[in-house]
C-alpha positions in Angstrom: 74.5 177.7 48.8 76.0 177.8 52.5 79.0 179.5 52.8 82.4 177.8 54.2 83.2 177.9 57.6 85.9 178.7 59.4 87.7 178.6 62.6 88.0 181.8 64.4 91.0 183.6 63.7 92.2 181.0 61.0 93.6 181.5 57.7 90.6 180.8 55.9 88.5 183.3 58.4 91.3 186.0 57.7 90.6 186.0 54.0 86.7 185.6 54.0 86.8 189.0 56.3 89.2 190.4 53.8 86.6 189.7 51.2 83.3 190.8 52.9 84.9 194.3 54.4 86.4 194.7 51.0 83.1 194.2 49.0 81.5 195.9 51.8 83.4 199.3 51.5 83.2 199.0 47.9 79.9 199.2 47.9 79.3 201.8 50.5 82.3 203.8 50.3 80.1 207.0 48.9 78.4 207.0 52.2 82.0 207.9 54.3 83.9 209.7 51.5 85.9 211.4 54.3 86.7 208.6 56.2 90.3 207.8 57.6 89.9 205.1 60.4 92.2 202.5 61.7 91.1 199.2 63.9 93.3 196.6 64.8 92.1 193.3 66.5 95.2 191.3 68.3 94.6 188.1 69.1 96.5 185.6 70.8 96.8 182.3 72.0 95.1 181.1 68.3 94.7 177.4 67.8 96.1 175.3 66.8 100.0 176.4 67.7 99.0 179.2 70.3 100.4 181.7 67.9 99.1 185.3 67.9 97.2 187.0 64.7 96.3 190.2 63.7 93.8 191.7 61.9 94.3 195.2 61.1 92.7 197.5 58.2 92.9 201.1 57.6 89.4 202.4 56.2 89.0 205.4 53.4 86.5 206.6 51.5 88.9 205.3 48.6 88.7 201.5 49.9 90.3 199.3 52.5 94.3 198.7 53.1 95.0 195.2 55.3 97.5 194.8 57.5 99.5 191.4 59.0 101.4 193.6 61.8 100.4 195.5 64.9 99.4 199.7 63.4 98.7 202.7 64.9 94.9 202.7 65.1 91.7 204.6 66.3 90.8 201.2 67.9 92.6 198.3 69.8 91.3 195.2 70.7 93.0 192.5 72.3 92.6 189.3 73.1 93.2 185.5 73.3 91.0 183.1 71.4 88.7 181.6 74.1 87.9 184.8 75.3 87.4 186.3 72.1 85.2 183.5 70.7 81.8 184.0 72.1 81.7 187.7 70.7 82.7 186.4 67.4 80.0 183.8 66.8 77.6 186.4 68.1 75.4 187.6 65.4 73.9 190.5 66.7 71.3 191.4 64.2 69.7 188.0 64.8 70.4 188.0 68.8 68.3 187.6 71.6 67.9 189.9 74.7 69.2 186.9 76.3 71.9 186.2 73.9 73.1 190.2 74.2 72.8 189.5 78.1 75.0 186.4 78.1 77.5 188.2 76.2 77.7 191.7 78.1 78.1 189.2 81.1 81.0 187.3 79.2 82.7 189.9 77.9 82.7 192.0 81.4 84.1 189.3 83.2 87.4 188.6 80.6 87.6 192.4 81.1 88.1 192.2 84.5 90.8 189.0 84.2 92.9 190.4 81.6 91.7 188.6 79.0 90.4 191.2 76.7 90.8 195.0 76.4 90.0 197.8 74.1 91.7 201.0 73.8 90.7 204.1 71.3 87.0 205.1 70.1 85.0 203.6 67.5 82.7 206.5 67.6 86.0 208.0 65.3 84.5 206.2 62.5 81.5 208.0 60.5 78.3 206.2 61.4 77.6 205.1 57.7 80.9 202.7 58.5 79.8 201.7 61.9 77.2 200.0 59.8 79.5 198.3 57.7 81.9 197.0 60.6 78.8 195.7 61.9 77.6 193.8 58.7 80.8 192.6 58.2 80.8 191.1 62.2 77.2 189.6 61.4 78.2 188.3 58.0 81.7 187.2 59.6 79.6 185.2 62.9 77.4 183.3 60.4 80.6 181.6 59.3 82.6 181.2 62.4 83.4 178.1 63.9 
């Protein structure tokens, strides 16, 4: 069975990533029992109003805590929508060099006009959940719209 996609950013795509990094930490929580990381992912300009979303978890050994609201975090990403899209749909597991090209290319160039930035260090986070945020990204672009 295919899973239900979803328009980045929408309601729909807010609660299937609430469900895989849920189910994701669950199951690999052992592997960063020490864990305390924050990300937050601000996006604006999100169709259909133009209105601004954010998607912000704090990550513990003990589980994952969702937030609707701007938080401090270890890592800041914003954003609007049309920039933002490409690395979404992106799933980098199944990727080609040229696909990875094309999108080092895209996202360098809505650096330099504003359109996206990043603040903090992901390395903060214990590698064992490096490899979760990046399941949950692949999982995440398979359903993207």
């Amino acid at each position: 069975m295919t899973a239900a996609r979803h328009a980045y950013a929408s309601p729909g795509w807010r609660d299937a990533m609430r469900a895989i990094l849920t189910a994701l930490v669950d199951q690999h929580r052992h592997d960063f029992p020490d864990a305390d990381f924050r990300m937050c992912e601000v996006v604006t300009a999100v169709p259909p109003d133009g209105g601004t979303v954010v998607l912000a978890a704090r990550i513990t050994g003990a589980g994952v805590e969702f937030f609707d609201t701007e938080i401090d975090a270890d890592v800041v990403v914003r954003g609007d929508h049309d920039a933002m899209l490409p690395a979404a749909r992106l799933n980098r597991r199944r990727a080609t060099p040229e696909d990875n090209a094309a999108q080092a290319v895209h996202a360098m160039a809505m650096a330099k006009a504003g359109r996206v930035s990043m603040q903090g260090d992901m390395g903060k986070a214990p590698k064992p959940l490096l490899r979760v945020l990046a399941e949950m990204h692949d999982q995440l672009a398979d359903i993207t719209l």
